[in-house]
C-alpha positions in Angstrom: 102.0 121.6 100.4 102.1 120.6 104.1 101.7 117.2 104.8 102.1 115.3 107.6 103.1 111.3 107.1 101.9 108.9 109.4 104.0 106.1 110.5 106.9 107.8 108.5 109.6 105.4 110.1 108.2 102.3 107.8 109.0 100.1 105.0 106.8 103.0 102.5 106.4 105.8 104.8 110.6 106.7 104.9 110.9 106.8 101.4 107.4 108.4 100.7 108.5 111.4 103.1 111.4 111.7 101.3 110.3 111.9 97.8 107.9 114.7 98.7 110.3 116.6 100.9 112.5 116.4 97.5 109.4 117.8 95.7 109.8 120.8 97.8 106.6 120.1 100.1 107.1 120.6 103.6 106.8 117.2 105.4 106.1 116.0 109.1 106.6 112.7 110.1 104.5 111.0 113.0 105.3 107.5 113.9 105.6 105.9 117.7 108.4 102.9 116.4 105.9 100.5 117.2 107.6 98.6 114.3 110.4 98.2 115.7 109.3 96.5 118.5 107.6 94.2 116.4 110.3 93.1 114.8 112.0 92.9 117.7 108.6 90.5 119.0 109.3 88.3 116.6 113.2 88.3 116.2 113.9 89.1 113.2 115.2 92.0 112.1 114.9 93.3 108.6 117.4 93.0 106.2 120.4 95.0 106.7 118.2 97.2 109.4 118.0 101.2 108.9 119.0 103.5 111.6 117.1 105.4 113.6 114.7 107.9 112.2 116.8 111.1 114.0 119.7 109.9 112.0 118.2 109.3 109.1 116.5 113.1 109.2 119.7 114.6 109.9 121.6 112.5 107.0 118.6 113.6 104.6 119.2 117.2 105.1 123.1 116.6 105.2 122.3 114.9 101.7 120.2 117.4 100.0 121.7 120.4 101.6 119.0 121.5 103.7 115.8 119.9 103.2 114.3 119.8 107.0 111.9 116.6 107.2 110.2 117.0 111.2 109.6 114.2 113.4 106.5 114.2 116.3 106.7 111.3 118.3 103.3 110.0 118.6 100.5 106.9 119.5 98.0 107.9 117.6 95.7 105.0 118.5 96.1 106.5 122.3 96.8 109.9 122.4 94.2 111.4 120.3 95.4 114.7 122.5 98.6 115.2 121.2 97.7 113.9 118.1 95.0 117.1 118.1 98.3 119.3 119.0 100.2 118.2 116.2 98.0 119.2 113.4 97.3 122.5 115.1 100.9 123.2 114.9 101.7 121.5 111.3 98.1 123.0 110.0 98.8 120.9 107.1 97.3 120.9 103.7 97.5 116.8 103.4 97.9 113.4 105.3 99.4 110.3 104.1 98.4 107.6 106.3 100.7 104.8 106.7 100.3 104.4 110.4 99.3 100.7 111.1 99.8 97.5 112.3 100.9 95.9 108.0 100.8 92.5 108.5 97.9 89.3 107.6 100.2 87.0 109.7 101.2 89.0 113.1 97.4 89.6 113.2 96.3 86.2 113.0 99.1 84.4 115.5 96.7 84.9 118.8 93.8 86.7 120.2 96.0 89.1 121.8 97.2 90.2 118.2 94.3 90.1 116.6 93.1 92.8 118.9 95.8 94.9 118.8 95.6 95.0 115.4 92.4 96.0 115.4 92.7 98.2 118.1 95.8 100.2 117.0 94.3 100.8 113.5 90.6 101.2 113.7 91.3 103.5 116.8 94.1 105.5 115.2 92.3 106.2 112.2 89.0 106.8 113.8 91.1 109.3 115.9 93.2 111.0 112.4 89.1 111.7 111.5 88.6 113.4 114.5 91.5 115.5 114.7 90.6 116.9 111.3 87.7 117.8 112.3 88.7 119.7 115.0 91.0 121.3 113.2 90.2 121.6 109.5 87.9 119.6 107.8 89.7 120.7 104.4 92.8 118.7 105.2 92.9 115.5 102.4 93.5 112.0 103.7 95.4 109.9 101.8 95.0 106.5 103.3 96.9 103.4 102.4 94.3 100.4 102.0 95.1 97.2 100.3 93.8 94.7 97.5 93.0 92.2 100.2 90.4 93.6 101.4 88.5 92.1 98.6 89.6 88.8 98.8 89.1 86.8 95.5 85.5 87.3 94.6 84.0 85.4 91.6 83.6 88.7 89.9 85.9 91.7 88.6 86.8 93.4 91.5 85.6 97.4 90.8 87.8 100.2 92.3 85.8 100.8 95.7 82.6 101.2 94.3 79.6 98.7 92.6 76.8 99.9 90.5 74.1 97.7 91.1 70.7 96.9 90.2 68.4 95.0 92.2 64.8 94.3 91.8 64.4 96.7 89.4 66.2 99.9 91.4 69.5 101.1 90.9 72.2 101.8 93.5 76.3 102.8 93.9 77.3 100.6 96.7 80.6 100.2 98.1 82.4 96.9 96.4 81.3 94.0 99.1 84.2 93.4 100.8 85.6 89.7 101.9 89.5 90.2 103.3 91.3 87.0 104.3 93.0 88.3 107.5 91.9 89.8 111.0 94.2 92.6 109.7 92.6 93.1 106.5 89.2 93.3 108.1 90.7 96.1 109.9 91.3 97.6 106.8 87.7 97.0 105.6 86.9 98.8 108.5 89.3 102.0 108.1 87.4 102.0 104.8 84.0 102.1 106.2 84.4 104.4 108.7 86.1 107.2 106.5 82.9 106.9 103.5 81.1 107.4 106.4 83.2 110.7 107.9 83.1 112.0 104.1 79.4 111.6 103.6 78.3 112.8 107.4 81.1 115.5 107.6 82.3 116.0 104.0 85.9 115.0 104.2 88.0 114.1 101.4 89.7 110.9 101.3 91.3 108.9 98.2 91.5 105.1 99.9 94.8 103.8 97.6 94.1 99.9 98.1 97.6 98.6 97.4 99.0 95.6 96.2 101.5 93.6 97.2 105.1 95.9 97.0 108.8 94.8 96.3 111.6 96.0 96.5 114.1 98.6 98.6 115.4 101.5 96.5 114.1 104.7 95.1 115.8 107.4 94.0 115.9 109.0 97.8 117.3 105.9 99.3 120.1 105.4 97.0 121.9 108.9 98.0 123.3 107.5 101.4 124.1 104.4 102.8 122.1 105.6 105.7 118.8 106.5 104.1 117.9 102.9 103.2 114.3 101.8 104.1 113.3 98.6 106.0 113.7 95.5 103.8 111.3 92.6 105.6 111.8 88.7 104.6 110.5 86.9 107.2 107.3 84.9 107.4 105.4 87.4 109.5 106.2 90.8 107.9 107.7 89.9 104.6 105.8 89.8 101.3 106.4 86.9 99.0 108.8 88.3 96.4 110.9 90.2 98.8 110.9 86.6 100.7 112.1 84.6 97.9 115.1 87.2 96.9 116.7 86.2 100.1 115.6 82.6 100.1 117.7 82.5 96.9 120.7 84.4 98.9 120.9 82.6 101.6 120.9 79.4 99.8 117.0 78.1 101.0 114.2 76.7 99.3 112.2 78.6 97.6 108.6 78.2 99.7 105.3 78.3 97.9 102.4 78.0 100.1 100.0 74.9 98.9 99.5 74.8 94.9 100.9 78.3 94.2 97.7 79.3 92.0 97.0 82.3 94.2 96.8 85.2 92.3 97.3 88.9 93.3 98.1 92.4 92.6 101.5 94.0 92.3 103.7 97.0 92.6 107.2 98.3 92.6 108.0 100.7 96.0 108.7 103.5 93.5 105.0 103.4 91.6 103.9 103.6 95.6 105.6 106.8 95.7 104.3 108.1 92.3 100.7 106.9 92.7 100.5 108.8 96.6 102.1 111.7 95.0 99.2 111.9 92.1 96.5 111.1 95.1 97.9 114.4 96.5 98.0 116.6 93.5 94.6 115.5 92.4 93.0 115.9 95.7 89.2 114.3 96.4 86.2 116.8 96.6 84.6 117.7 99.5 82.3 114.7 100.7 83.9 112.7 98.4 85.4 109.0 99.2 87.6 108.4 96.2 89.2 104.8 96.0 92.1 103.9 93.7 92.6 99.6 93.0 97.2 100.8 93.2 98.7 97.6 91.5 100.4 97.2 87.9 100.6 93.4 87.2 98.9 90.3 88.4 100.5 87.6 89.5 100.6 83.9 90.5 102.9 82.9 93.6 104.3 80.1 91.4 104.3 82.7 88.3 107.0 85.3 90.9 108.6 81.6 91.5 109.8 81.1 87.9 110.7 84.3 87.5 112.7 84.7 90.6 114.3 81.2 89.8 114.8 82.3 85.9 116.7 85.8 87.5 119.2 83.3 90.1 120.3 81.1 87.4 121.3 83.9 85.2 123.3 85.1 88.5 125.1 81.5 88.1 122.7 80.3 91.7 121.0 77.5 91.9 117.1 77.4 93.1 115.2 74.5 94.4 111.2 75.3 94.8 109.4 73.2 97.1 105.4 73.6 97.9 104.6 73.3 101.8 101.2 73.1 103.4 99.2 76.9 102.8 99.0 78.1 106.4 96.7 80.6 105.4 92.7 79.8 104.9 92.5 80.9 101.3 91.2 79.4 98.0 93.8 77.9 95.7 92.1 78.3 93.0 90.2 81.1 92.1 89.0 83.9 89.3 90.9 87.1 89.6 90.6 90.4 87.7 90.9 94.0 89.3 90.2 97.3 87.7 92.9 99.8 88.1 92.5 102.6 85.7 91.5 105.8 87.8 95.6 106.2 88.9 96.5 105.6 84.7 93.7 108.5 84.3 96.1 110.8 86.5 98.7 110.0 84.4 100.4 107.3 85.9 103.1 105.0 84.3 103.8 101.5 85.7 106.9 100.0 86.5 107.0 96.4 85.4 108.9 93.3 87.4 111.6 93.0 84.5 114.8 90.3 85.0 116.8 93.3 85.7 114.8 94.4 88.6 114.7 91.0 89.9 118.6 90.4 89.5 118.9 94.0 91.1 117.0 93.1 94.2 119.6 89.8 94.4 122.8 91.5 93.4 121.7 94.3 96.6 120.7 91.5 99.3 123.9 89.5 97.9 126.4 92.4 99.5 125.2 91.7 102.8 124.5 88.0 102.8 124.8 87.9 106.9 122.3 90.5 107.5 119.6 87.6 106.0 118.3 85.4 109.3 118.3 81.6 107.0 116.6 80.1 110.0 113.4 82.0 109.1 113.2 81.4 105.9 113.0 77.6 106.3 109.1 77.6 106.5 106.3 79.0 108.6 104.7 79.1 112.1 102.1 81.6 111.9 98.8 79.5 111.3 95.4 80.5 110.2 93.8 79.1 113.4 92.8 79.6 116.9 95.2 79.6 119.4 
């Protein structure tokens, strides 16, 4: 197929372009490196940081002998123009949307970031709908949503959709939604607004909402030094597993937010990669908004805790775990059970968090010890409040 990858310079969207370039589809990636200046907003870099994305093209077709991955530069959120442009010259069969603001934390650290985030992602995606409709309302979107936007409801969470009954009548609402972020509201929003595109204008769309990821390797990534993705660990952009590798690295306290009952989804990087790859192979009908619940194990943060402490000892390190004040307004307790069977119907096969992973993600941050800012990973400063 052509598909084009938007925000293909990320944590998932460098490695997803890769795996389906090595497929044999022919992939074009669209990102503006907004990331990059976030990261650069908040100074901390991610862990042994990638290069740029024209080196790392040119490496992957060095690499796999001459596998051609093309780069448009582009805002999508502002230039809906030569957004327009890009899929008139791609015509692609597919999108895989990656391109948005990623983080609960950056959104919530001021009013200025809250509506950025909002801005940049509602806008952008409203604009991906529009420019396939004006060019081909065939093309599938494959958007990347996320677990949180259901928060921790005191019911099993459906995958997108709720039959319900009331007063006697019968209905297939979308699952009510209550995210825990100004950034996964925008996400309940993305989902809103394309249900709506592909019941007024009969797109396709499969919504993947994602759990949390870990890791940094896939098979692509591994060939070259130089293909590596971004690794995040700090308190704004990394997730708490990734976070708590390099605590143990660089020798810092292990920091669980409040009681450490919160409970969420899961995935490795490389079932992200598998599960977008099914999405695109098993495409959504016309008028159809498909959503897939993309985790493989629940967990508690004190549950990845023990095992990330269990993994360090048997790498001869010792781990101290200390429980700080929850910056975040979020139950500590709660009921939590998600359906996630229509990816396992496609034939997808999980990939557990073993002790081997876990000491695999240590032994790799271990080699470049250096790279890990220990200042950051001291505690937190973004706070769920109004400033």
């Amino acid at each position: 197929m052509k598909i084009i990858v938007l925000g293909g310079d990320g944590y998932l969207g460098w490695p997803t372009a890769m795996y389906l370039s090595e497929k044999g589809h022919e992939v074009t990636i669209v990102d503006n490196f907004a990331k990059r200046t976030w990261e650069q907003e908040i100074g901390v870099p991610p862990f042994n940081p990638p290069p740029n994305l024209s080196h790392r093209v040119r490496v992957w077709k060095e690499v796999t002998h001459g596998k051609v991955i093309k780069v448009q530069v582009c805002d999508i959120a502002e230039n809906p123009a030569l957004l327009y442009k890009i899929f008139e010259g791609a015509s692609p069969d597919a999108v895989v949307h990656y391109a948005e603001q990623p983080s609960a934390p950056y959104s919530m650290i001021s009013r200025g970031h809250a509506v950025y985030t909002q801005r940049n992602n509602v806008i952008g995606t409203l604009n991906l709908i529009y420019a396939i409709l004006h060019h081909n309302r065939d093309i599938h979107i494959v958007k990347l949503g996320t677990m949180g936007e259901y928060g921790t409801p005191n019911i099993d969470i459906e995958e997108g959709w709720l039959e319900l009954e009331h007063r006697g009548r019968k209905d297939r609402v979308l699952f009510p939604k209550r995210p825990g972020s100004l950034y996964h509201l925008s996400k309940v929003h993305d989902s809103h607004n394309l249900e709506f595109a592909c019941r007024t204008w009969g797109l396709h769309v499969t919504d993947l909402n994602q759990g949390i990821v870990y890791g940094m390797d896939t098979n692509e990534t591994v060939q070259h030094p130089d293909l590596r993705t971004s690794f995040h660990y700090d308190e704004v952009f990394g997730t708490v597993l990734n976070r708590f590798c390099a605590q143990v690295i660089a020798e810092k306290p292990l920091t669980v937010y409040g009681s450490g009952n919160q409970t969420r989804g899961f995935l490795n990087i490389r079932d992200t990669l598998k599960c977008v790859e099914l999405a695109l192979l098993h495409p959504a009908n016309s008028g159809e908004f498909r959503v897939f619940n993309q985790f493989t194990e629940q967990f508690s943060v004190n549950q990845l805790a023990g095992l990330v402490s269990c993994a360090a000892r048997s790498l001869g390190k010792t781990v101290i775990t200390n429980h700080i004040p929850d910056p975040r307004v979020e139950a500590q307790q709660h009921y939590y059970k998600a359906i996630h069977t229509e990816l396992e119907s496609l034939g997808f096969v999980s990939t557990f968090l073993t002790q081997k992973i876990l000491r695999a993600m240590l032994t790799n941050l271990s080699a470049d010890p250096a790279s890990i800012d220990a200042k950051s990973l001291e505690n937190t400063s973004v706070i769920w409040n109004v400033s």
